[in-house]
C-alpha positions as CSV (number, residue, x, y, z in Angstrom):
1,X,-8.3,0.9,-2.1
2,X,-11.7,0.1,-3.7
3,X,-11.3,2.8,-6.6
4,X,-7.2,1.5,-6.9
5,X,-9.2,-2.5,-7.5
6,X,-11.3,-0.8,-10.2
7,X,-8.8,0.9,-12.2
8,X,-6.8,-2.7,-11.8
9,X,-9.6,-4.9,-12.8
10,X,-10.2,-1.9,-15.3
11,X,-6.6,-2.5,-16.7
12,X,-6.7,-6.5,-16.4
13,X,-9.7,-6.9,-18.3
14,X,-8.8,-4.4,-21.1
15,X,-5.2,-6.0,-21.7
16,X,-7.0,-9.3,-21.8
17,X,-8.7,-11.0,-24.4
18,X,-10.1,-13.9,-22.2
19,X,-12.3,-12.5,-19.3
20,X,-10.7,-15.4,-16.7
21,X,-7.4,-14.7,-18.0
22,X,-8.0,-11.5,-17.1
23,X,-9.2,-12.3,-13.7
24,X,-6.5,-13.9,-13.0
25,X,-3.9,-11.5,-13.5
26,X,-6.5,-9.1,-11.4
27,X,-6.0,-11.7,-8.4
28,X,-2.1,-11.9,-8.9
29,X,-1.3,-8.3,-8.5
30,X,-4.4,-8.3,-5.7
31,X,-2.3,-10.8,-3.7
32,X,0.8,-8.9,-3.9
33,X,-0.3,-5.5,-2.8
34,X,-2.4,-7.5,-0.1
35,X,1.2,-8.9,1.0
36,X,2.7,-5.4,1.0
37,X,0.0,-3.7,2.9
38,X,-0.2,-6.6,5.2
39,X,4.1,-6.6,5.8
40,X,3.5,-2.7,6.4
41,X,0.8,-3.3,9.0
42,X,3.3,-5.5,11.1
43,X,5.9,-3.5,11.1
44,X,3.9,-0.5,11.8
45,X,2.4,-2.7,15.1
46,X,5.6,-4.0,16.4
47,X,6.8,-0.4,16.2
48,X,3.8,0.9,18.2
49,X,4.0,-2.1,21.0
50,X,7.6,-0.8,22.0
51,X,7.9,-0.5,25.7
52,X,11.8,0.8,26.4
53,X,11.3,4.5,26.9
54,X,14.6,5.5,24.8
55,X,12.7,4.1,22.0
56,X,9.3,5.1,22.4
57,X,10.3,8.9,22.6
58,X,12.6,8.0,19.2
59,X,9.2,6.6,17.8
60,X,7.2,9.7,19.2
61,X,9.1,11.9,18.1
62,X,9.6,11.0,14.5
63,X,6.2,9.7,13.8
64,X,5.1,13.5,12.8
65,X,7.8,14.0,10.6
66,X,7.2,10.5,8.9
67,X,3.7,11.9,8.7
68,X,5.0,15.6,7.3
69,X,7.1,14.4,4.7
70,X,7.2,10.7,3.8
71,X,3.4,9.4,3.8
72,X,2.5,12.9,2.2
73,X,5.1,12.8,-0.4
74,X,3.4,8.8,-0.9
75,X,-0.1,10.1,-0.9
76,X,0.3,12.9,-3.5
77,X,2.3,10.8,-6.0
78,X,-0.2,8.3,-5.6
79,X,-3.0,10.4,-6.2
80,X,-1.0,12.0,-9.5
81,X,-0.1,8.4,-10.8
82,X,-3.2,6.3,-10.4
83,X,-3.1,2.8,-8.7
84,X,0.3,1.7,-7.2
85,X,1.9,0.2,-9.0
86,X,2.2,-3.3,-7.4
87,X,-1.5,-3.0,-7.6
């Protein structure tokens, strides 16, 4: 994420005239990714603190494929598009 907060900062301070200004709008897009990522993270814990067996083998089972296809499918657009952008 450090290289994604330099091409944002990057971005903020060239479509800004006033340097705090610019902050600023650095720090508001900051705090939403930073909501995002932390919403993720919950979810992604609750999931992994299941205890029924039915639906830890479901979990198991499909955390590959999410893996496989999904997160790739994230990580390569992400990599060809530059910062997210909610960034």
């Amino acid at each position: 994420m450090i290289w994604e907060d330099a091409l944002v900062l990057a971005r903020c301070l060239s479509d800004q005239r006033e340097p705090v200004a610019a902050l600023r709008a650095y720090e508001a897009r900051g705090r939403k990714r930073t909501a995002a990522v932390t919403r993720q993270s919950a979810l992604v814990g609750k999931v992994g603190q299941w205890e029924q067996p039915l639906l830890c083998s479901l979990r198991d089972g499909l955390t590959p494929l999410v893996f496989a296809t999904v997160l790739s499918k994230l990580f390569v657009a992400h990599l060809s598009n530059g910062p997210h952008p909610d960034a």
